[in-house]
C-alpha positions in Angstrom: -11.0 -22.3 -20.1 -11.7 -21.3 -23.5 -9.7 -18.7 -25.7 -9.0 -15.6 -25.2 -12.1 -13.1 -26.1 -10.0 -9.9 -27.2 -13.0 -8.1 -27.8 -13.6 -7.1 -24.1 -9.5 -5.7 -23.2 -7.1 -6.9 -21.2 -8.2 -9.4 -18.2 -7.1 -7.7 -14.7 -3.5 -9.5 -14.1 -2.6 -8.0 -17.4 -3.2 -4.5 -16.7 -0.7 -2.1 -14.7 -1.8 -2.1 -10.8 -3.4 1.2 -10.2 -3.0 1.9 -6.6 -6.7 3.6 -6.1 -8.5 1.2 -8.0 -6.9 -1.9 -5.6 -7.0 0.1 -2.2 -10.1 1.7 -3.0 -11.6 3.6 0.3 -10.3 0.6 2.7 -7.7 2.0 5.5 -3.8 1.7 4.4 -0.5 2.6 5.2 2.3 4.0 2.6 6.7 3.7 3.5 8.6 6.9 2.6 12.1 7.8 2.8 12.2 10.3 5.5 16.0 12.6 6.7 18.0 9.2 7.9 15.2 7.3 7.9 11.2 5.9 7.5 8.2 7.5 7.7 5.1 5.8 7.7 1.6 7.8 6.8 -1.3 6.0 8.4 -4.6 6.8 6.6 -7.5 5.0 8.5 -10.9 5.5 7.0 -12.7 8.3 9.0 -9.5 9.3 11.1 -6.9 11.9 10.3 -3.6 11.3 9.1 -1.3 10.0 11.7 2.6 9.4 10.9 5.0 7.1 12.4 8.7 8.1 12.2 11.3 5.1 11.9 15.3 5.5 13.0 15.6 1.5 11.5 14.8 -1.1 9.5 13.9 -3.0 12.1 11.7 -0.3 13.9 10.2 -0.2 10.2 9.3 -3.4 10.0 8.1 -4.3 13.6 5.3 -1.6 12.7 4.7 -2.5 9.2 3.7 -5.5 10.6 1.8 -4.4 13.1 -0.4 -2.4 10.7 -0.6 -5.4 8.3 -1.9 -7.5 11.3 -4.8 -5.1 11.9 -5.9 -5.3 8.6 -4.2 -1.7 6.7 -2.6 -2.7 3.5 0.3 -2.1 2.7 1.4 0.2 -0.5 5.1 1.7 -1.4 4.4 4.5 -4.0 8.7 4.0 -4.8 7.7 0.9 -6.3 5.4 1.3 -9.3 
């Protein structure tokens, strides 16, 4: 690899993540504080919004995983 051309900006990894340009229009789930607990908003692409409420971290996770294993990414908007 060759130096760095600083004409042409920043290379990707240097830039701040911007959460629409790396989810795009693909299907994802976001983690919100919700009362006592979670709450999970499900947006699937051409399905409405569907929203999972979580008493427990461990309630959180088992579906967080679930979702991750069906192909939804994952994105916590608290964490930017």
């Amino acid at each position: 690899m060759g130096p760095r051309d600083l004409r042409r900006g920043a290379k990707p990894y240097e830039r701040p993540a911007d959460p629409r340009e790396i989810i795009g229009r693909k299907s994802h789930f976001t983690v919100e504080r919700f009362g006592n607990g979670w709450a999970i908003n499900v947006r699937r692409v051409g399905c409405p919004l569907e929203t999972i409420i979580c008493k427990s971290p461990g309630e959180l996770n088992q579906h967080r995983m679930k979702l991750s294993a069906d192909g939804l990414i994952g994105y916590n908007p608290g964490a930017l």
